[in-house]
C-alpha positions in Angstrom: 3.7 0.1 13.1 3.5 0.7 16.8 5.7 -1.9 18.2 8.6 -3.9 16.3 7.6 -7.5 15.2 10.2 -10.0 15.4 11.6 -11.0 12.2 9.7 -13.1 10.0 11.6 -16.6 9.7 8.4 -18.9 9.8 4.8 -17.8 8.2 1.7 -18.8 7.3 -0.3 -17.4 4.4 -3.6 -17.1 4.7 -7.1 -15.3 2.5 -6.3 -13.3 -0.6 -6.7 -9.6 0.0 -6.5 -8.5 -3.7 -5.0 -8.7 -7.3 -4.0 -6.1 -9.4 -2.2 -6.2 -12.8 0.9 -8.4 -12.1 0.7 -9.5 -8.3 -1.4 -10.8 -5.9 -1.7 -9.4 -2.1 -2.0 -11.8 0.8 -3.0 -12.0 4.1 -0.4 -14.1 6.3 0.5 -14.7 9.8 4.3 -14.5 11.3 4.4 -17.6 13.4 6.3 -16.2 16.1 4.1 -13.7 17.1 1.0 -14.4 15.6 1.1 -10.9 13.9 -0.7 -10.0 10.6 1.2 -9.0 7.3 0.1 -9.0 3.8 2.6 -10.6 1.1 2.6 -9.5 -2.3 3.9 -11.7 -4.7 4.5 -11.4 -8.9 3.2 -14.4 -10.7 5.9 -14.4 -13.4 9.3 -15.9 -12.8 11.0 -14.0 -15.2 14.1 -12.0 -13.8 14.0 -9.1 -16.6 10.1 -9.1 -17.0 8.5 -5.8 -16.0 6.2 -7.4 -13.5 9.3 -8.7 -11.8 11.5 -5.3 -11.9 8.6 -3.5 -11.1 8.6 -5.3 -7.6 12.4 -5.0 -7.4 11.8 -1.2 -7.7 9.5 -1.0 -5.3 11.6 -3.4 -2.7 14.5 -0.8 -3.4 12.2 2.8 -2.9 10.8 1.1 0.6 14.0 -0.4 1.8 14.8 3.5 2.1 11.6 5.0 3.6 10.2 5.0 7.1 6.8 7.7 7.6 3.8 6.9 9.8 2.3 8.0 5.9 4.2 5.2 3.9 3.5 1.6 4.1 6.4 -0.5 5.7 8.2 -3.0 4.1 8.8 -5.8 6.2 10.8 -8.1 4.2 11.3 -10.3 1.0 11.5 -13.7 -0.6 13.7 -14.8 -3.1 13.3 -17.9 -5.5 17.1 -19.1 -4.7 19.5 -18.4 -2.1 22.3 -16.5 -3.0 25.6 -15.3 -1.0 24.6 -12.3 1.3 27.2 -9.5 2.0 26.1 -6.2 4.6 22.5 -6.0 6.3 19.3 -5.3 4.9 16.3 -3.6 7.6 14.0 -5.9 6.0 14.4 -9.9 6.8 14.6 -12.0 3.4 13.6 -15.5 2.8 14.2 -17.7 0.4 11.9 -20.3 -1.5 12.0 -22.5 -4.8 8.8 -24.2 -4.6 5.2 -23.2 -5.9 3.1 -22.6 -2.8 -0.4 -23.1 -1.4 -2.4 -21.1 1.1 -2.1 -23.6 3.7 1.4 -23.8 3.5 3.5 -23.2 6.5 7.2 -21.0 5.3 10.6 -21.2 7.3 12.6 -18.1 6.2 16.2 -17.7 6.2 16.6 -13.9 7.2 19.3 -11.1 6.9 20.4 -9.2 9.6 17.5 -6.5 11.2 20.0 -3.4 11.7 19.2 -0.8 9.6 20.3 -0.3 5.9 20.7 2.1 3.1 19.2 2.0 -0.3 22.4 1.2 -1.7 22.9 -2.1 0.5 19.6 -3.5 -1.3 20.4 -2.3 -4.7 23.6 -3.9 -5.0 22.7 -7.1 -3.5 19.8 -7.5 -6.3 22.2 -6.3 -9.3 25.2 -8.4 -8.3 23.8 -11.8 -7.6 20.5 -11.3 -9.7 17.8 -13.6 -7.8 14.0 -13.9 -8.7 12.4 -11.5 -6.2 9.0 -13.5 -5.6 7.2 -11.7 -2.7 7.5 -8.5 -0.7 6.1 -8.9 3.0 4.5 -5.4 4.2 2.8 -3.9 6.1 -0.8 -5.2 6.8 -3.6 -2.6 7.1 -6.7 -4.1 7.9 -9.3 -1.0 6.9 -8.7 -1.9 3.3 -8.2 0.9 0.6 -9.5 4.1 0.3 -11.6 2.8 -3.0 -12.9 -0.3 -0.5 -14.5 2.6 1.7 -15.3 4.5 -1.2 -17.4 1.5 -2.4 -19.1 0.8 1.2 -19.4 5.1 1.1 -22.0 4.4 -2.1 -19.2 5.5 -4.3 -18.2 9.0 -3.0 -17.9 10.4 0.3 -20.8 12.5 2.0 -18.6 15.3 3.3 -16.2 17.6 2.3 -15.0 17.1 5.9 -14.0 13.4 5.0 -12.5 14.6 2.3 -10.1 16.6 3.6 -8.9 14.2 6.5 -7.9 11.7 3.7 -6.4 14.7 1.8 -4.2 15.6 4.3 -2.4 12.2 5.4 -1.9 11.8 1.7 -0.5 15.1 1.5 1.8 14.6 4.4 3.4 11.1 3.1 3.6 12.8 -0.4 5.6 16.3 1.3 8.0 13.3 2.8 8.7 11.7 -0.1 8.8 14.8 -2.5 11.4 15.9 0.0 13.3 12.4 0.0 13.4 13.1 -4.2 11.0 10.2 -4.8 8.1 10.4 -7.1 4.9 8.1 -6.6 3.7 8.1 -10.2 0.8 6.0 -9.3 -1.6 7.7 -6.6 -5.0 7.0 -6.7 -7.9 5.2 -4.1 -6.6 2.3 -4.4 -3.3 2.9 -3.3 -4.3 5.1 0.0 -4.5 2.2 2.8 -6.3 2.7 5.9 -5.2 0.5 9.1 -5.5 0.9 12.9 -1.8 2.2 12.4 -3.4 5.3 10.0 -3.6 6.4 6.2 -0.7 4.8 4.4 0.3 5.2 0.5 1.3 1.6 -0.5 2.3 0.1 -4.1 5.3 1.6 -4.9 6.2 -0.7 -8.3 5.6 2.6 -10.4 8.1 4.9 -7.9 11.1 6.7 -9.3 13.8 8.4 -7.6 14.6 11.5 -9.5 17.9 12.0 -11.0 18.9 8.1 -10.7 18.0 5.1 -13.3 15.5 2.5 -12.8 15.0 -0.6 -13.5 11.5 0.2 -14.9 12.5 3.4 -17.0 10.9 3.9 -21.1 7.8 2.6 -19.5 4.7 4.9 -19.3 3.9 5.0 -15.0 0.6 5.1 -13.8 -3.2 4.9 -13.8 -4.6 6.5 -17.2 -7.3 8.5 -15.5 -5.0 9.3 -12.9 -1.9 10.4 -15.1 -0.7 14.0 -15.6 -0.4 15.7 -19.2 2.7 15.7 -19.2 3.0 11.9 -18.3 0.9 11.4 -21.1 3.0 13.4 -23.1 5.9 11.4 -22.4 7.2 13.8 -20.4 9.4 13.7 -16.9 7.6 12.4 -14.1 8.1 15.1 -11.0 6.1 15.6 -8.0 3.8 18.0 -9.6 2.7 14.6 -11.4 1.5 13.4 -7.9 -0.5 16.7 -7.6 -1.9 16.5 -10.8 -3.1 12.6 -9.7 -3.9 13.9 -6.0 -6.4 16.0 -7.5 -8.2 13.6 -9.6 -8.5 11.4 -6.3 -10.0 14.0 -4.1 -12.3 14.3 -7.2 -13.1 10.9 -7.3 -13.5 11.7 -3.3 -16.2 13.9 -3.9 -18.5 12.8 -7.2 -17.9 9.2 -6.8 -15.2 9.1 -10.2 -11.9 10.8 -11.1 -12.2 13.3 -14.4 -13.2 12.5 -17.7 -14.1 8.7 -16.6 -16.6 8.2 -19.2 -14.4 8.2 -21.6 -13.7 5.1 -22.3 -11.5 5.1 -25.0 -8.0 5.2 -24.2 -6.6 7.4 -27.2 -9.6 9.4 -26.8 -9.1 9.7 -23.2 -5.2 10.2 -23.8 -5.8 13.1 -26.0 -8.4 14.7 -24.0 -5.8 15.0 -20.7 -2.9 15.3 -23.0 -3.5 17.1 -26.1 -6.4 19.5 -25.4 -6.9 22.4 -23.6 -9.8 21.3 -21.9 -9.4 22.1 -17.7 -10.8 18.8 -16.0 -14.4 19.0 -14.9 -14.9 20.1 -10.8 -17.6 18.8 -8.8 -20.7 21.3 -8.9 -21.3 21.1 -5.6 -18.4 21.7 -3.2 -16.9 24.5 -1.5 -14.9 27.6 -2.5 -12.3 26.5 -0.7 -12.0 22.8 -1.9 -13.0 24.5 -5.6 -9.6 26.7 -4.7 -7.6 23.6 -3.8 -8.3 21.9 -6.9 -7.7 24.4 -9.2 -4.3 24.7 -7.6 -3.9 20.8 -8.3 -5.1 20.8 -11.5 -2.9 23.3 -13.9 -1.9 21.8 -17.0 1.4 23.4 -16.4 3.4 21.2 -13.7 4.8 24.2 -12.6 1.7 26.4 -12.0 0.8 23.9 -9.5 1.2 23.8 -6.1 3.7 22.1 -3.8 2.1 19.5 -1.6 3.9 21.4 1.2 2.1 24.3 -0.2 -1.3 22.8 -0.2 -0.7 21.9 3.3 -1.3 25.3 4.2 -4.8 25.0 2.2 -7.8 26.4 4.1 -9.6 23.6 2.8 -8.0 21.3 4.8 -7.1 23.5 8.1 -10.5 25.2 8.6 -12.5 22.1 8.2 -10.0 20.0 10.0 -10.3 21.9 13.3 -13.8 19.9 13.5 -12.7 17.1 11.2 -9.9 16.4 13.6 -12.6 14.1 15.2 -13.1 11.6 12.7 -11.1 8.8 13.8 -9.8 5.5 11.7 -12.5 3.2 13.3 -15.2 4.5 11.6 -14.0 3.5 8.6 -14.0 0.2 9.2 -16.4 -2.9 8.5 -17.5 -5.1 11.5 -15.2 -7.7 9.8 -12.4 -5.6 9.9 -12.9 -4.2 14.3 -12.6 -8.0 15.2 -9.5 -8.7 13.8 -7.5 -8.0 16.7 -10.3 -9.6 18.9 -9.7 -12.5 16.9 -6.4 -12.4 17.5 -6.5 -12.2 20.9 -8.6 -15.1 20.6 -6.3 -17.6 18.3 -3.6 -16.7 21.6 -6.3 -17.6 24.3 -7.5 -21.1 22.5 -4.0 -22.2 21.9 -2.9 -21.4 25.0 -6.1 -23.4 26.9 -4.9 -26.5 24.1 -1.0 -26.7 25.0 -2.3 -27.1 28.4 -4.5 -29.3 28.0 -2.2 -31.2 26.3 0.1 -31.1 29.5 -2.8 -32.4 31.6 -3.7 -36.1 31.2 -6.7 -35.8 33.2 -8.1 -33.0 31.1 -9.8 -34.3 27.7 -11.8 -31.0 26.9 -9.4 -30.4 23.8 -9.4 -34.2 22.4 -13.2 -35.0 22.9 -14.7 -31.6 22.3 -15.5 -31.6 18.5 -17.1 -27.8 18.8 -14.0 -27.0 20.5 -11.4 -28.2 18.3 -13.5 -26.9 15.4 -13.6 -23.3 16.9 -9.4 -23.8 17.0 -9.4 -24.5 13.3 -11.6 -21.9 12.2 -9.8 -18.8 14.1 -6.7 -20.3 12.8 -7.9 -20.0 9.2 -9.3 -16.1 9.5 
């Protein structure tokens, strides 16, 4: 994010911006700067089910990250509150009551300096709270499968393509190099945001060569997944290639390989068991033809490093023009007024607390159009 947000000790959550398998993604508002963030939070409130460890895992990879290509963690709530020992970057709150949108929260936060994976990990193994929400990073152009779907299903040039490619390529080169493995890369896990294209949802992410609390279970998005994920195999970064490839795919035809299969053993032996090579796009490039290809080998190490592909002509010859394409037009009308509306919630509550000051002025208190324009930019 381009400037630091002050921590987030009193909130407001707002619209729902999605729900995937175990958790739910909201807008909400920091009161104390009016700023936007999105809180994710698991529905069961079950320590040791998956749905809660997979959040703790992905509150552990983030707590240790920081790329302009990676979503930020901003935070996290707990159900109880438990003794705190060292500093976490992230603020935590703490909450034992089911909540509604309209609800206004008053957080209890840890201290802002900066932290080590370590400090995080031993907080949430020694005391063992209920992680119920991560606060992150808001990014208000939606996922790459949102602009996919307002696209017609597939983007119209290679040129688009390879933009996306390349800031996917660059947060997967830093966390490659950081010994952290996605597992889980796909459309709807590339965010785009006034701040750039960010990978987000990291409940699937392992650290090689250390435990995790969501180990024995089978990471990832079937039509996304590896062979040798489906195989049961060790999830590396050549797995992220592998799934890398079947999203520029799904980038280019409007679906990733094989997605009319719809049986999953039939689909799970097809990517696992055969020798069948995924099917390409008729219509592209050499070049992007090349680049798959070196995405795509059933042998994880036949493929190439994503600080390899980097070096792609596929992405550097069509980039020198490409370079061009800029974040805003790939955003909805909706989504270019958000920080007008921002802007706008500061103005109107500004023009009410002095109003409110003023016994002579009665705009605020008898204008019914004026007070109703207050509500509704506070409820965006």
């Amino acid at each position: 994010m381009n400037a630091v947000s002050p921590p987030i000790e009193s909130w407001q959550r707002r619209r729902l911006l999605g729900s995937g398998s175990f958790c739910d993604v909201y807008l909400a508002i920091n009161l104390a700067d009016e700023s936007l963030f999105a809180v994710k939070s698991c529905a069961s409130s079950d320590p040791s089910s998956i749905f809660t460890l997979s959040l703790v895992n992905e509150l552990g990879i983030l707590d240790s990250l920081s790329s302009p290509n990676i979503i930020s963690c901003l935070g996290a709530e707990f159900d109880d509150p438990r003794p705190i020992t060292g500093s976490m970057r992230s603020g935590v709150s703490y909450s034992s009551s089911d909540h509604d949108c309209s609800d206004t929260f008053r957080c209890s936060c840890l201290s802002t300096s900066a932290s080590s994976l370590s400090t995080a990990s031993s907080y949430l193994s020694s005391s063992n709270p209920v992680l119920r929400s991560l606060f992150l990073e808001y990014m208000d152009g939606g996922s790459l499968a949102d602009h996919l779907r307002r696209s017609g299903g597939r983007l119209h040039e290679e040129a688009e393509a390879a933009y996306f490619t390349r800031a996917v390529l660059q947060g997967l080169d830093y966390l490659h190099s950081a010994g952290i493995v996605h597992c889980d890369i796909k459309p709807q896990n590339i965010l785009l945001g006034s701040s750039g294209i960010k990978i987000a949802d990291f409940g699937c992410a392992r650290r090689m060569g250390y435990p995790s609390a969501i180990d024995g279970v089978l990471r990832g998005t079937p039509l996304y997944m590896a062979p040798e994920v489906v195989q049961g195999l060790e999830q590396g970064p050549a797995s992220d290639i592998w799934s890398l490839g079947c999203t520029l795919i799904h980038m280019l035809q409007g679906c990733p390989p094989w997605a009319h299969v719809r049986c999953l053993p039939a689909l799970f032996l097809k990517i696992g068991s055969s020798d069948e090579e995924p099917p390409l796009p008729h219509l592209i490039s050499p070049q992007a033809r090349d680049f798959l290809l070196r995405c795509l080998q059933r042998d994880p190490k036949s493929r190439s490093t994503a600080t390899e592909l980097l070096k792609h002509p596929f992405l550097n010859d069509l980039l020198q023009r490409g370079d061009a394409l800029q974040l805003s037009d790939y955003m909805t009308d909706e989504e270019s007024r958000s920080s007008t509306l921002k802007r706008s919630i500061r103005v109107i509550k500004d023009v009410v607390s002095h109003c409110a000051e003023e016994p002579a002025c009665r705009c605020c208190r008898s204008s019914l159009p004026f007070r109703g324009l207050l509500d509704y930019t506070m409820s965006q």
